[in-house]
FIBA-72186 format. One line per field, with one value per residue (C-alpha): residue number from 1; residue in three letters; x, y, z. Coordinates in steps of 0.5 Angstrom, whole numbers, plus 500, padded with zeros to 3 digits. Layout:
<nodes>
resi = [NUM,...]
resn = [ALA,...]
xx = [X,...]
yy = [Y,...]
zz = [Z,...]
</nodes>
This chain:
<nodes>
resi = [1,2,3,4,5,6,7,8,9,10,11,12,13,14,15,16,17,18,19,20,21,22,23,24,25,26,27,28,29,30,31,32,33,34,35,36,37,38,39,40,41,42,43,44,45,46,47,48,49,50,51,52,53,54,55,56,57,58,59,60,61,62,63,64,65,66,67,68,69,70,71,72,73,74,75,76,77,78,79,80,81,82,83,84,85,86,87,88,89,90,91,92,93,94,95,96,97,98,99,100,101,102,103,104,105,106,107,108,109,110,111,112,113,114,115,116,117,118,119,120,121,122,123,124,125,126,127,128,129,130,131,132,133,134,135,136,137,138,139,140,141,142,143,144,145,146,147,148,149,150,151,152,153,154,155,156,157,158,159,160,161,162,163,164,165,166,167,168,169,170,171,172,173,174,175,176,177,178,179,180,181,182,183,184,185,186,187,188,189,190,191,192,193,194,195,196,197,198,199,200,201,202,203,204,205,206,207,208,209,210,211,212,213,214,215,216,217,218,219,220,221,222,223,224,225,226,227,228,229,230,231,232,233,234,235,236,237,238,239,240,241,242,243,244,245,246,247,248,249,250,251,252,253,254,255,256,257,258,259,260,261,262,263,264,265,266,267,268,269,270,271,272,273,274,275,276,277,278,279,280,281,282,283,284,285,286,287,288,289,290,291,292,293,294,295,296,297,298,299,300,301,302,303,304,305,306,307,308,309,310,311,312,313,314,315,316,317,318,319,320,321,322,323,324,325,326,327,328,329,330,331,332,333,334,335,336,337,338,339,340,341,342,343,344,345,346,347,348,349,350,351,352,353,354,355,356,357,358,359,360,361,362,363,364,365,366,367,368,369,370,371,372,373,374,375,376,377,378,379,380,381,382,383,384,385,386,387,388,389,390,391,392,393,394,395,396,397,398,399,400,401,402,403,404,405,406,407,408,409,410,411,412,413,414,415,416,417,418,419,420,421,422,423,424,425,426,427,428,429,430,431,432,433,434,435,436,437,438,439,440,441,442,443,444,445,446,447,448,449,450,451,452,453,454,455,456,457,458,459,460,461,462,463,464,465,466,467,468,469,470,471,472,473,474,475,476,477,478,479,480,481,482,483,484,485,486,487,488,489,490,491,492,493,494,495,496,497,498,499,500,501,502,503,504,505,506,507,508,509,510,511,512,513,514,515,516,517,518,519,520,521,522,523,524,525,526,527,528,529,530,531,532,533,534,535,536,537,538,539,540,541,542,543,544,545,546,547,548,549,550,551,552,553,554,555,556,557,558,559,560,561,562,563,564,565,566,567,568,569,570,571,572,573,574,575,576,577,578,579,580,581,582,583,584,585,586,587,588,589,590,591,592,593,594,595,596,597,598,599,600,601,602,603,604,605,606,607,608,609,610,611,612,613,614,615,616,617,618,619,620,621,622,623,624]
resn = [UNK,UNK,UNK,UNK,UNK,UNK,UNK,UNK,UNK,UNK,UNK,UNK,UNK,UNK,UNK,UNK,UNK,UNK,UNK,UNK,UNK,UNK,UNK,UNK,UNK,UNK,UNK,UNK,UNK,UNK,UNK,UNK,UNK,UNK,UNK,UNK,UNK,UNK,UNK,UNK,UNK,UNK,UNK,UNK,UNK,UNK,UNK,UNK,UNK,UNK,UNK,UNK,UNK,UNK,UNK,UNK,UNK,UNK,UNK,UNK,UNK,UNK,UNK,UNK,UNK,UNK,UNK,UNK,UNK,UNK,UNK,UNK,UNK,UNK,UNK,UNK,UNK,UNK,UNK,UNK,UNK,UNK,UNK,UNK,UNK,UNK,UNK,UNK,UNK,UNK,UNK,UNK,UNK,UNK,UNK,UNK,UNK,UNK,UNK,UNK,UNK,UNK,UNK,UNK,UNK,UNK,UNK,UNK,UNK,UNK,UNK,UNK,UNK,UNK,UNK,UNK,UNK,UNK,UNK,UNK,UNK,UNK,UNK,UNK,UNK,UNK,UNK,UNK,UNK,UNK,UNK,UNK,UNK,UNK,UNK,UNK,UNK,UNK,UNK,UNK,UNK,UNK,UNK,UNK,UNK,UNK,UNK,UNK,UNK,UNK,UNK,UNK,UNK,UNK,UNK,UNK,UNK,UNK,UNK,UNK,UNK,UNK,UNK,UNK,UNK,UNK,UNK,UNK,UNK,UNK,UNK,UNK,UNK,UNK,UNK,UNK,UNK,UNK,UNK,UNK,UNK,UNK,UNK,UNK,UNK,UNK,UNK,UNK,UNK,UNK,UNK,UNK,UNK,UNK,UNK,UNK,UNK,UNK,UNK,UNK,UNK,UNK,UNK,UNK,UNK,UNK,UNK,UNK,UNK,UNK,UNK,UNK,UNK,UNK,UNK,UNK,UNK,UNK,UNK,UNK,UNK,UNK,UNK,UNK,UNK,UNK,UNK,UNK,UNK,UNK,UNK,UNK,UNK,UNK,UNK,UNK,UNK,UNK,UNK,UNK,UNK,UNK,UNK,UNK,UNK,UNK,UNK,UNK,UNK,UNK,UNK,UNK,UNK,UNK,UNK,UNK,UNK,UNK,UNK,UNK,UNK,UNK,UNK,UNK,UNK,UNK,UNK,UNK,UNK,UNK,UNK,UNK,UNK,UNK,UNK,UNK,UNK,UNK,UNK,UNK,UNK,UNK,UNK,UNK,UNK,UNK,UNK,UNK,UNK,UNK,UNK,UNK,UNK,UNK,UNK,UNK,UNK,UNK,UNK,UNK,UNK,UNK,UNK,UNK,UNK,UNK,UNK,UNK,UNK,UNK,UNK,UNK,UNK,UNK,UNK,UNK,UNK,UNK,UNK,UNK,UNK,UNK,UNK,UNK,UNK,UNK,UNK,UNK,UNK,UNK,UNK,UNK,UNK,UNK,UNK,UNK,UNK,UNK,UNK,UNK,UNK,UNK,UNK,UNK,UNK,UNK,UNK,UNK,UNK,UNK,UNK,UNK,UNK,UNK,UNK,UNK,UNK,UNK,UNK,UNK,UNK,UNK,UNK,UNK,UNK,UNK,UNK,UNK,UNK,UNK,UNK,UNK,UNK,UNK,UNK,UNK,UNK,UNK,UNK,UNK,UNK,UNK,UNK,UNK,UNK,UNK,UNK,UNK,UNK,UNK,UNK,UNK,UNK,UNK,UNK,UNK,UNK,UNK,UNK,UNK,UNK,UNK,UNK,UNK,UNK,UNK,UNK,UNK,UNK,UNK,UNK,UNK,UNK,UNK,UNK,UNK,UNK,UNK,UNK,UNK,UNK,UNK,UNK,UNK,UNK,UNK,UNK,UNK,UNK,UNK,UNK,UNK,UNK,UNK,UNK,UNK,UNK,UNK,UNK,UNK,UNK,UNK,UNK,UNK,UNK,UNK,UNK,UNK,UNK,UNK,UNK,UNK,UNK,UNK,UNK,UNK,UNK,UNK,UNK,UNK,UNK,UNK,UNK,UNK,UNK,UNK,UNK,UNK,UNK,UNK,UNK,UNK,UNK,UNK,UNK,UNK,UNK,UNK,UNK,UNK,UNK,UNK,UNK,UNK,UNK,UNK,UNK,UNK,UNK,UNK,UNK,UNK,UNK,UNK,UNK,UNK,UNK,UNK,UNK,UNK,UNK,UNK,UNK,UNK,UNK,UNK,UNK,UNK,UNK,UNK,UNK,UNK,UNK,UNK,UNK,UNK,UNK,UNK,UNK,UNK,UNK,UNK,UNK,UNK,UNK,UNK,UNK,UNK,UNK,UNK,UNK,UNK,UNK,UNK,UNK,UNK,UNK,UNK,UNK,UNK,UNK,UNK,UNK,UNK,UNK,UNK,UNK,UNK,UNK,UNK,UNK,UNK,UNK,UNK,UNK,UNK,UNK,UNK,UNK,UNK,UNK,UNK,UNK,UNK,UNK,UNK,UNK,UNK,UNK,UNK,UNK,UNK,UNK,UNK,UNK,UNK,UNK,UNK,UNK,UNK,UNK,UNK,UNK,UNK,UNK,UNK,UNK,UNK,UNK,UNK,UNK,UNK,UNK,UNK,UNK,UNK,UNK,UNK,UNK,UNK,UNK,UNK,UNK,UNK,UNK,UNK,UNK,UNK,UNK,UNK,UNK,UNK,UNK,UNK,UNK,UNK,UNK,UNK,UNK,UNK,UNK,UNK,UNK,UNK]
xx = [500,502,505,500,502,497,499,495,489,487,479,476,478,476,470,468,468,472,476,474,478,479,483,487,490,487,484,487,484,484,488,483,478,476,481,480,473,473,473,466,459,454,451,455,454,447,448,452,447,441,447,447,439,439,444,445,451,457,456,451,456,462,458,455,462,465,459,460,468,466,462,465,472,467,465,459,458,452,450,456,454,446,449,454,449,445,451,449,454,451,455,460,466,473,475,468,467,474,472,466,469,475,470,466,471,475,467,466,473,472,465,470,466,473,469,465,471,474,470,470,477,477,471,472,470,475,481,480,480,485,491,488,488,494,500,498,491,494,499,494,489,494,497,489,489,496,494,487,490,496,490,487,493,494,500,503,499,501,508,505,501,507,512,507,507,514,514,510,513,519,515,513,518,521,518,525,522,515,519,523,517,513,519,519,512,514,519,514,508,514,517,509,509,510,517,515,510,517,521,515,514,522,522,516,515,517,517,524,523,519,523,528,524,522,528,532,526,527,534,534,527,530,537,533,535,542,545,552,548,544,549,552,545,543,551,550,545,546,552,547,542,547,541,535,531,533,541,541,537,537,531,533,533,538,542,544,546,554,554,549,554,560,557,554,554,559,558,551,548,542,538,532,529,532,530,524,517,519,524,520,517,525,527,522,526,532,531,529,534,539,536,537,544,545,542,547,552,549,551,557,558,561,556,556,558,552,552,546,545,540,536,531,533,537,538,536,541,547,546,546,551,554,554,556,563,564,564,557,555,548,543,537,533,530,523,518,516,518,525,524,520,526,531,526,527,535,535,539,543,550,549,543,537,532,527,523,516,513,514,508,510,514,514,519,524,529,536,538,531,528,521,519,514,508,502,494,494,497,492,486,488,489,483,479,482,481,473,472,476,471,465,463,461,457,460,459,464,464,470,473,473,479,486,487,480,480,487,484,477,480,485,479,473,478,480,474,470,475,474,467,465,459,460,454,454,461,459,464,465,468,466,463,456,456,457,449,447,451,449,443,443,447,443,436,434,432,427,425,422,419,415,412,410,408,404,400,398,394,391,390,392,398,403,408,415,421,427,432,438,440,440,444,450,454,460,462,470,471,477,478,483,480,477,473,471,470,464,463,462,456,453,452,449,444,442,441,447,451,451,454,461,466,473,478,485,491,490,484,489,495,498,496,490,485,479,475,476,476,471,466,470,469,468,472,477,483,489,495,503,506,510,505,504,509,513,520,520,528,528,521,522,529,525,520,526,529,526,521,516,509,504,503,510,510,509,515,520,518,520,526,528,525,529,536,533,532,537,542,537,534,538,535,528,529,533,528,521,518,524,520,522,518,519,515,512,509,511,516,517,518,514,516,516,522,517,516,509,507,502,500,497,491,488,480,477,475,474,476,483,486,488,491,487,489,489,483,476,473,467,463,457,457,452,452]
yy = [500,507,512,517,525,529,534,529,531,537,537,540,547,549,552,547,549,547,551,553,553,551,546,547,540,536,531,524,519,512,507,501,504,500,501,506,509,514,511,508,511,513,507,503,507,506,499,498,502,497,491,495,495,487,485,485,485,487,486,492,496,494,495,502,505,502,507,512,514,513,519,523,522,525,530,528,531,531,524,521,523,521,515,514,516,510,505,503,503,499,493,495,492,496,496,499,504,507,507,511,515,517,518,522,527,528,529,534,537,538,541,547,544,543,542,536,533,533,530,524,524,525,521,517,509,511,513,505,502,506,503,496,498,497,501,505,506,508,513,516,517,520,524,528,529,533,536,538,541,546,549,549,553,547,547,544,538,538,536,530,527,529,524,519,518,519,512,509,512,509,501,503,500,505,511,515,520,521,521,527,530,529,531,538,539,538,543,548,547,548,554,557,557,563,563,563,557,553,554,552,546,545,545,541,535,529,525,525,526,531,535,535,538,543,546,545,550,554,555,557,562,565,567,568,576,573,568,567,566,561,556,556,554,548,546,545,542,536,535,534,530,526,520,525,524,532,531,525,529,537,542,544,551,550,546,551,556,554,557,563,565,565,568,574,580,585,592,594,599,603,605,610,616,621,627,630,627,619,623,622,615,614,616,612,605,608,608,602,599,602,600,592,594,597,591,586,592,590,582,583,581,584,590,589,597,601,606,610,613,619,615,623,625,620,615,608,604,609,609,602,599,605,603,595,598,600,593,593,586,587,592,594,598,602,604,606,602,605,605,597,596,599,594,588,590,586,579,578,583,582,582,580,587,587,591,595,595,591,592,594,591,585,581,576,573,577,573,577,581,580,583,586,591,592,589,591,586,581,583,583,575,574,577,573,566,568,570,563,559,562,559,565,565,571,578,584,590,597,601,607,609,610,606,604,602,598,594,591,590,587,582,580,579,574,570,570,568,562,560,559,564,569,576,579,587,592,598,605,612,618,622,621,624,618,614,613,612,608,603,604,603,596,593,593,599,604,599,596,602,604,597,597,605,602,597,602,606,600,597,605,603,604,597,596,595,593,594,587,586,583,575,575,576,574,577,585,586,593,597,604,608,609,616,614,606,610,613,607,601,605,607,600,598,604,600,594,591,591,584,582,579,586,584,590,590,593,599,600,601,605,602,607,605,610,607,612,613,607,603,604,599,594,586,589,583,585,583,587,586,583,589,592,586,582,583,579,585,587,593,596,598,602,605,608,611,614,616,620,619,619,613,613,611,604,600,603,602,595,594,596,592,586,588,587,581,578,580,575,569,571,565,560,563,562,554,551,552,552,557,562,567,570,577,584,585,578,571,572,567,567,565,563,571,571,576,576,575,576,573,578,576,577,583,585,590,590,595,600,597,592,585,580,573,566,565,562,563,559,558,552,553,547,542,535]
zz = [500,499,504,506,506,510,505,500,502,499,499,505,507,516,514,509,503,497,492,485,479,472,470,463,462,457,460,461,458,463,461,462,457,451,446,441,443,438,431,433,430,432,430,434,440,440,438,444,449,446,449,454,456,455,459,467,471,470,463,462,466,462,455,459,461,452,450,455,452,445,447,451,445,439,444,446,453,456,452,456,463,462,460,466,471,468,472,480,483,489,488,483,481,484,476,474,480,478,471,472,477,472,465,470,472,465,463,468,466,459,461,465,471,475,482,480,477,484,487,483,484,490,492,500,496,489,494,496,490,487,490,488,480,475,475,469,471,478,474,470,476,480,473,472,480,480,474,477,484,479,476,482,485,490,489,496,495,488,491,495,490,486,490,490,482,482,486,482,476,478,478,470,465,459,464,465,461,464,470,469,467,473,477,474,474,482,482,478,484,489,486,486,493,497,501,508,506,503,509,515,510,510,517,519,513,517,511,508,500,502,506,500,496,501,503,496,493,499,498,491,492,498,494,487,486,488,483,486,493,489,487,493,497,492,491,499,499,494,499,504,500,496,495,493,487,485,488,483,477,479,477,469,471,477,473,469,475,474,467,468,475,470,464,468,463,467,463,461,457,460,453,456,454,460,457,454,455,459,463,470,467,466,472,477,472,474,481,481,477,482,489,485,485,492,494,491,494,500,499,498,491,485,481,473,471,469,464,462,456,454,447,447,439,438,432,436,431,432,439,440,436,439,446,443,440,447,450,452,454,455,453,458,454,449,452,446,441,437,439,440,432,429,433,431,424,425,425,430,436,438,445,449,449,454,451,457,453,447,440,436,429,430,424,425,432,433,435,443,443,449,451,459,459,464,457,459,455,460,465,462,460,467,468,463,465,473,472,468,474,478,475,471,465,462,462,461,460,463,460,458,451,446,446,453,454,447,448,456,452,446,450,455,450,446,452,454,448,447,454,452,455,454,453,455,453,452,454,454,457,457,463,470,467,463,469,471,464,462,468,466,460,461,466,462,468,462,459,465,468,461,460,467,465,459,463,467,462,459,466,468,475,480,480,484,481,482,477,477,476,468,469,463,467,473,472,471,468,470,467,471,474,483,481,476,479,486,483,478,484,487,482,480,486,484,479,483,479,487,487,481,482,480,477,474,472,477,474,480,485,486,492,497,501,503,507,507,498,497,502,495,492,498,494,488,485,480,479,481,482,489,489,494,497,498,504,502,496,498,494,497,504,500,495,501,505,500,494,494,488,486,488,480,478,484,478,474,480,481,473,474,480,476,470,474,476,470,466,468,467,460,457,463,462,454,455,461,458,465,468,472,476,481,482,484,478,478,476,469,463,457,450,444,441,447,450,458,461,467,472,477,484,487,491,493,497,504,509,504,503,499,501,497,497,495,487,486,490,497,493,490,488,482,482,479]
</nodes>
C-alpha cells in the first residue's frame, strides 16, 4: 500500500467549503478503457446502448462504460453523462466503480465543470479502489488529479501527489521520461508556492523525500534575485541529499546555474529616454534599477557596470551599436515601441537586448531580443481566465472609450469567448456623466421601467414595480482608473446591479490605501503586481525610505528592479520551458516570441483596502 502524506488530502477547507477552479490540461483518457473508442459511430454506440439494455450485471456496465467513452471521444458530453448516470454503483466492481469515476471526472473536465471532476477524483470508495488498480491506470489517475489540483492552485498538495507517481513511475518499465517530466511538473508547483510556505514545510515535513524537495525549493526561491548566492545554496544541499530524487537529477533551471554565474554579463548599457516627454516615466526604471543594484551591493557581490544612455533625439541603430562598440555585453532598453519596432526589423542583435515595452509591428523573431514590459494585455487575459475558473461564464463589459479601453477589452472578449464564455454586452464611457446612463443602460433598468410604465397605461391603475438586475449575466469586468471606479461601483449598486461579481485590472489600484476612498470599491476583485503586497520584496522598503516618488510610478519602480533581476536569467528562461521567475511585477516566463509574460497576483477590496487573496476563489456552487 502506498505511504499517506497529510498534504494529500486537498478536499475540504476548515469552513468546508471546497476550491474552485478550472483546469486546463487535456483530460487523461483511463488506461482501461476499451480501445480506440472514437473510431465508432453513431450507429455503433446506439447498438452498443441497445446491448447494454438486454444485458445485466457487470456486462451491462462494461457495454455502458464501452458506450460512454466513445461518446465522450466524439465530443458527446452530455449524451455520455446520461448514459453514466445509468451505471448503479451499488455493487459495482472496484474496475468498474474506477472507470465511472475516471470518465465522470474527464466529462466533467471537458465541460469547465472542474468541482465536479474533483470529487470524483476524490470520492471516499474510488480513493480505496484506486491502490487496487493496474499501474497504468494508477499512474493515469494520479496524473489527472496532479494536474487538477495545479490548475487549482493547490500546489502544495500537488507535491505530495507528485512523489506518489514518481514511485509509481519508478515501477513502470521505459517511463524515465515520464519520470523526469513529472519531477519538473513537481518542481513548477514548489516554486508556486510563496517563500515563507516552503521554509514552514522545510521544517515540518517528516516524510524525507518530501523534505528534500521543501527545502531545496526554499534555498533556491530565497536566493533567486541572487545567482551567485543560489548556486552555492543547491550546491550545498546535494551534498547533504546525495541520494535524493533532485541531487540524482537536478531542476533543468537550476542545472544551468553554474554556467549563467559564470557567464553573467559585466558591462551593461541602459537605453531610456532621459529627457523629454518619458524623462519621469525613465527616472522611476532607473530608481528602481539601481536599489536592485545597491541591494546586491549589500550581499557583498560583485556589481555589473551600468552606463545610461539618453535615447531622446536620437537614432536607435546608431545609439545601440554605438554602445555595443564600447563593450557593451548586455543592452537593457530601449523603452518606446517605436525604438523596439526599428531593432525588431534586425534579424539578430550582437548581444542579449532586454527591451523595456513590446514591439508594435513585429514580424518575425529577432535573435538577442527579449521583450519585458507592464502589456494591459497580459492583465485582461489573467483576467478572463480567472473569472472563467471561478465559475462564470456570461460578462458584461464596462470601460473606458479610446486606445487604453480597447486594448484591455479586446485581450478580455478573445479570451473570453475561446474560453467559451459568453460576452453579454460591451458598454463604454468617457466622463463621469456617462456613468449612470451608461449602467442603466447595460442593466436593461432604462427599458424595465419604461415596460412597466407601458403596462400602467393600458390596465389604467398603479402597479407595484421593482427594476431587477439582468440574469443574463454573472460577472461585470470593469476596466477603470480609482476615481472613475469609485463612482462606478455605487453607481452599479444604484441600479440594482450591486451583487453581481466585479473583476478589473490592476489599474483600479494605485498602492496607496484609502479606507475612506475606496470603501465604495468593497468586493472588487482584480489583478495587481506583488509589489505591493509581497513583503519579502528587498527592494521595496528601500525605495520607500529614499525615493521620494509618485504612487502613480510604483509600477515602473517594480519594473526596474525585476529588470536587474531578469536580465542575468534570459537564457535560462528561453532554454528551460517551465523556468519562471518570481518577481514583483508577477510570476515572469518566457514564450516563443521571446516575450516575457507576466501573471500577476491577486487582491480585492474589503473594508475600504486592499488585500491580497488566494489564487482561486472558496466557492463551490456547482451541482451534478
Amino acid at each position: 500500500m502506498l505511504p499517506s502524506f497529510t498534504f494529500l488530502r486537498p478536499l475540504v477547507l476548515a469552513s468546508g467549503m471546497l476550491l474552485l477552479a478550472s483546469c486546463g490540461n487535456q483530460p487523461v483518457k483511463p488506461d482501461n478503457a476499451q480501445a480506440s473508442p472514437a473510431t465508432l459511430s453513431v450507429e455503433e454506440i446506439n447498438t452498443l446502448l441497445t446491448d447494454a439494455e438486454a444485458s445485466t450485471g457487470e456486462e451491462r456496465n462494461r457495454l455502458l462504460l464501452q458506450a460512454a467513452q466513445a461518446m465522450l471521444q466524439s465530443g458527446e458530453l452530455d449524451w455520455a453523462r446520461n448514459t453514466l448516470s445509468k451505471i448503479s454503483l451499488a455493487g459495482l466492481s472496484a474496475e468498474h466503480y474506477f472507470t465511472v469515476n475516471m470518465l465522470n471526472a474527464d466529462v466533467a473536465l471537458a465541460s469547465g465543470r472542474q468541482f465536479i471532476a474533483r470529487r470524483y477524483l476524490w470520492d471516499e470508495h474510488f480513493e480505496q479502489v484506486l491502490s487496487a488498480q493496474p499501474l497504468n491506470s494508477q499512474i493515469s489517475a494520479r496524473t489527472k488529479r496532479a494536474a487538477l489540483l495545479y490548475d487549482l492552485a493547490e500546489y502544495r498538495f500537488v507535491v505530495g501527489e507528485r512523489i506518489l507517481l514518481d514511485r509509481l513511475l519508478e515501477q513502470a518499465p521505459d517511463a524515465q521520461l515520464a519520470r523526469d517530466a513529472n519531477q519538473d511538473a513537481l518542481w513548477q508547483a514548489l516554486m508556486e508556492l510563496p517563500l515563507k510556505d516552503l521554509q514552514l514545510e522545510a521544517r515540518m515535513q517528516s516524510n524525507p523525500e518530501a523534505k528534500g524537495w521543501f527545502t531545496l525549493a526554499a534555498l533556491s526561491k530565497n536566493n533567486q534575485t541572487n545567482m551567485r548566492l543560489q548556486l552555492e545554496s543547491v550546491e550545498n544541499w546535494a551534498l547533504n541529499w546525495p541520494e535524493h530524487p533532485a541531487s540524482l537529477r537536478l531542476p533543468a533551471d537550476l542545472q544551468l546555474l553554474k554556467q549563467l554565474v559564470a557567464e553573467k554579463p559585466q558591462k551593461i548599457a541602459v537605453l531610456l529616454p532621459l529627457s523629454g516627454q518619458y524623462a519621469q516615466a525613465s527616472q522611476a526604471i532607473r530608481d528602481g534599477l539601481m536599489a536592485a543594484y545597491y541591494g546586491l551591493a549589500a550581499q557583498g557581490d560583485a556589481l555589473p557596470d551600468l552606463q545610461y544612455y539618453d535615447t531622446e533625439g536620437r537614432d536607435i541603430n546608431a545609439l545601440f551599436d554605438e554602445v555595443v562598440t564600447q563593450g557593451a555585453q548586455l543592452v537593457i532598453g530601449p523603452l518606446s515601441k517605436e525604438n523596439i519596432d526599428e531593432l525588431a526589423l534586425r534579424p539578430s542583435l550582437p548581444v542579449p537586448t532586454l527591451a523595456l515595452n513590446y514591439a508594435e509591428h513585429q514580424v518575425g523573431l529577432t535573435d538577442g531580443l527579449y521583450q519585458f514590459g507592464l502589456a494591459v494585455e497580459d492583465e485582461a487575459r489573467q483576467v478572463a481566465e480567472r473569472a472563467w475558473r471561478d465559475g462564470h461564464r456570461r460578462a458584461l463589459i464596462l470601460a473606458p472609450d479610446g486606445g487604453w479601453g480597447d486594448r484591455n477589452v479586446d485581450t478580455f472578449a478573445a479570451t473570453w469567448q475561446a474560453l467559451g464564455g459568453t460576452l453579454a454586452g460591451d458598454y463604454r464611457f468617457k466622463t463621469q456623466k456617462d456613468y449612470s446612463r451608461m449602467i442603466a443602460e447595460a442593466m436593461d433598468v432604462t427599458q424595465s421601467k419604461e415596460r412597466a410604465s407601458h403596462i400602467r397605461g393600458i390596465l389604467g391603475q398603479s402597479l407595484e414595480f421593482e427594476p431587477r438586475p439582468r440574469k443574463d449575466i454573472d460577472l461585470i469586468f470593469l476596466v477603470a482608473r480609482p476615481a472613475e471606479a469609485r463612482q462606478i461601483k455605487p453607481t452599479l449598486a444604484y441600479h440594482y446591479a450591486g451583487k453581481i461579481p466585479v473583476y478589473a485590472t490592476s489599474h483600479i489600484y494605485n498602492g496607496v490605501d484609502d479606507a475612506n476612498a475606496d470603501r465604495d470599491m468593497n468586493g472588487i476583485r482584480f489583478t495587481t503586481l506583488p509589489w505591493f503586497f509581497d513583503g519579502a520584496s528587498e527592494e521595496k522598503p528601500l525605495m520607500d525610505a529614499y525615493v521620494n516618488g509618485s504612487a502613480a510610478f510604483e509600477r515602473l519602480y517594480a519594473l526596474g528592479v525585476d529588470a536587474f533581476h531578469v536580465y542575468p536569467r534570459l537564457r535560462q528562461l528561453a532554454q528551460v520551458r517551465q523556468a519562471h521567475y518570481y518577481g514583483n511585477t508577477g510570476r515572469l516566463n518566457l514564450d516563443q516570441q521571446h516575450r516575457i509574460v507576466r501573471e500577476q497576483t491577486w487582491a480585492q477590496f474589503k473594508g475600504g483596502k486592499a488585500y491580497a487573496t488566494p489564487t482561486v476563489s472558496y466557492e463551490d456552487t456547482e451541482s451534478f
